[in-house]
C-alpha positions as CSV (number, residue, x, y, z in Angstrom):
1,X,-9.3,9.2,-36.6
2,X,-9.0,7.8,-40.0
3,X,-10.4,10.6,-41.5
4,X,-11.8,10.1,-44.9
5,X,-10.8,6.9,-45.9
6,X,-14.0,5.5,-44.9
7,X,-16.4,8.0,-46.5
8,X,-19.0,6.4,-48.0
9,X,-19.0,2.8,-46.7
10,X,-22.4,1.4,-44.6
11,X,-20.2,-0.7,-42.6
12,X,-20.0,-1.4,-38.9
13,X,-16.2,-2.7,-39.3
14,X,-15.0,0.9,-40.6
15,X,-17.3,2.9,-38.1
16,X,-15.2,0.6,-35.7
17,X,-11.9,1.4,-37.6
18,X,-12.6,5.0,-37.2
19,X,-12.5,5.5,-33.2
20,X,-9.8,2.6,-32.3
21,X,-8.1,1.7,-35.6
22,X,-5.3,4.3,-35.2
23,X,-2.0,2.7,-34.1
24,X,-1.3,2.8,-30.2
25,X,-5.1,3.2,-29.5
26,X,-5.6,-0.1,-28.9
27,X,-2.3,-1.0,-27.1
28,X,-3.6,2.2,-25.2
29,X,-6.9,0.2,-24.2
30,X,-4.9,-2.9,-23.9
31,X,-2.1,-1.1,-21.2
32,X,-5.4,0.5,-19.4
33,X,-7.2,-2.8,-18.9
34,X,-3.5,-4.1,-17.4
35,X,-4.2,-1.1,-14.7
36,X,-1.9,1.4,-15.8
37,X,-4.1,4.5,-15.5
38,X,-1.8,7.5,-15.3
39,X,-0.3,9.4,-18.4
40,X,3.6,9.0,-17.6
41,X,2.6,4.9,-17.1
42,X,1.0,4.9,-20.3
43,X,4.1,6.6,-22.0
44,X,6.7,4.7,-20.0
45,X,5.0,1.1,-20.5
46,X,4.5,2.1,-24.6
47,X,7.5,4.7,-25.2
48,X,4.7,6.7,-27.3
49,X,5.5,10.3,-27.5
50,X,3.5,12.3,-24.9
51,X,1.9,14.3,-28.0
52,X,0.5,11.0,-29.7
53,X,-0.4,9.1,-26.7
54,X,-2.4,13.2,-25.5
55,X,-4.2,12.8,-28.9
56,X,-5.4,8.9,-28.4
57,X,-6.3,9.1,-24.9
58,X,-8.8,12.7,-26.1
59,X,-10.0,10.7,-29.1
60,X,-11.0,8.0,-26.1
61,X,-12.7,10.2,-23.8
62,X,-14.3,12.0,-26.3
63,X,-15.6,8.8,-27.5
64,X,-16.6,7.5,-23.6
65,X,-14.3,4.9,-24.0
66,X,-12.6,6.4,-21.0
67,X,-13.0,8.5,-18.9
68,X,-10.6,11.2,-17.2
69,X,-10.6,11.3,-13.2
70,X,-8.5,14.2,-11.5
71,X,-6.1,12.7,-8.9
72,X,-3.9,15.6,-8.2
73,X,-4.9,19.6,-8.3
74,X,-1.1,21.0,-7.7
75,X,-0.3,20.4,-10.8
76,X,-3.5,18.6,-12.5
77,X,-2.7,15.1,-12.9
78,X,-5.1,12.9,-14.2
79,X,-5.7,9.4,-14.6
80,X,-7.9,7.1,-17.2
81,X,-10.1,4.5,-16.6
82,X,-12.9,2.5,-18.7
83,X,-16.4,3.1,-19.3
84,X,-18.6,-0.1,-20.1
85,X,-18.6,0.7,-23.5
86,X,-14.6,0.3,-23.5
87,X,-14.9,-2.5,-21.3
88,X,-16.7,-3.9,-24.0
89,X,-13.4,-4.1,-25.8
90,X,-12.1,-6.7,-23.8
91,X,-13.1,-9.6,-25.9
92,X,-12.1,-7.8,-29.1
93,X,-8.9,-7.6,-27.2
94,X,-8.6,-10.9,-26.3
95,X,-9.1,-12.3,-29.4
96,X,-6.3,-10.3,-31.5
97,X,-4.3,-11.6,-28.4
98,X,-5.0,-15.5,-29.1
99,X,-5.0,-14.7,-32.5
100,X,-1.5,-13.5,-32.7
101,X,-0.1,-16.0,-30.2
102,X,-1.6,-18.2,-33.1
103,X,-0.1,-16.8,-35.7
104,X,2.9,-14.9,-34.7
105,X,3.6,-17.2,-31.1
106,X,6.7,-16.4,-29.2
107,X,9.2,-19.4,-29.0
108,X,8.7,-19.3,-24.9
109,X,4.5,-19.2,-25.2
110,X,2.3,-16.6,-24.7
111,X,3.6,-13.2,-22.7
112,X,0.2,-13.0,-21.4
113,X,-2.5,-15.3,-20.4
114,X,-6.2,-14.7,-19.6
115,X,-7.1,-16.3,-16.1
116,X,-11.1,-15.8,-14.2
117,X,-10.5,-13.7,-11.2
118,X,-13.0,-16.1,-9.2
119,X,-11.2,-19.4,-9.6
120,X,-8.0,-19.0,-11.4
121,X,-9.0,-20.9,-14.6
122,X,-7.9,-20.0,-18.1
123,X,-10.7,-18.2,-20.0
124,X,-12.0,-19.8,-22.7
125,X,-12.6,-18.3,-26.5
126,X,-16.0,-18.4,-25.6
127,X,-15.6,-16.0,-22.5
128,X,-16.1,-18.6,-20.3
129,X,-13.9,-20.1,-17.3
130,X,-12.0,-23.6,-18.5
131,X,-12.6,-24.7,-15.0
132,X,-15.8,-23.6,-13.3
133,X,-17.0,-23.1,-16.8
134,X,-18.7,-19.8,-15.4
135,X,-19.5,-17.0,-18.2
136,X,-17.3,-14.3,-18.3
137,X,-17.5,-10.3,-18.3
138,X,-14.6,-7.5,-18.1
139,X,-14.4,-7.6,-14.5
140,X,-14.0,-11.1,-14.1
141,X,-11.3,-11.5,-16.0
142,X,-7.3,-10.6,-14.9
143,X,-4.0,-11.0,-17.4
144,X,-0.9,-12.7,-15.8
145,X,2.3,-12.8,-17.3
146,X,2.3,-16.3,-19.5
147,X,5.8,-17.9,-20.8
148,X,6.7,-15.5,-23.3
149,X,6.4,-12.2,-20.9
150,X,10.1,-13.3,-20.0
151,X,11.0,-11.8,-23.4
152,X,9.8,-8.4,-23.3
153,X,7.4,-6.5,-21.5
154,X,3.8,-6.4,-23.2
């Protein structure tokens, strides 16, 4: 959390700000949504420190972001996956994607790119399908390594 730096403010932004504006959190949702569930994928795909990345994913599940699933008693292994309310992220997501390939593109294109699970088109700003034009929701929508993704993994 942010802690105090907030206090005070009647503002949806810094409520925001407070549960997913510490660094790796996102880049936590963001590795999550690619389907890495499981702690040592999560460390190995951000080279967080374990005590960091144990700190974000509580923050998450306390906030039913994720949630924590057992997969393994001998020794308790766990894995994370999304509620809807962190699914609801995905378009926050996706938009600080487009706007950084914007802003801040890699020479080769983008490293990912957003495609509809149904048809294969690209997804629009709008969260709909380029091609079938269909409106789009978290589960409809898979990232693909794009161009850039040659680069460095993302």
């Amino acid at each position: 959390m942010l802690g105090k730096d907030y206090e005070g403010q009647v503002c949806s932004i810094s409520r925001s700000l407070e549960v997913v504006g510490e660094r790796w959190t996102l880049l936590v949702i963001r590795d999550v949504l690619l389907g890495r569930r499981r702690f040592d994928e999560l460390v190995e795909s951000l080279g967080v420190t374990r005590t960091v990345l144990s700190s974000r994913l509580r923050t998450l599940v306390d906030e039913s972001i994720l949630e924590r699933r057992a997969y393994q008693e001998r020794p308790a292994r766990f894995e994370y996956d999304l509620t809807d309310k962190g699914r609801d992220l995905l378009p926050v997501i996706a938009h600080l994607m487009w706007w950084g390939d914007r802003h801040y593109p890699e020479p080769a294109g983008p490293p990912r790119v957003l495609r509809h699970r149904g048809c294969g088109g690209d997804v629009e700003h709008d969260f709909t399908c380029g091609r079938c034009h269909e409106a789009l929701a978290g589960g409809d929508v898979v990232a693909e390594p794009g161009p850039g993704m040659a680069r460095r993994p993302a």
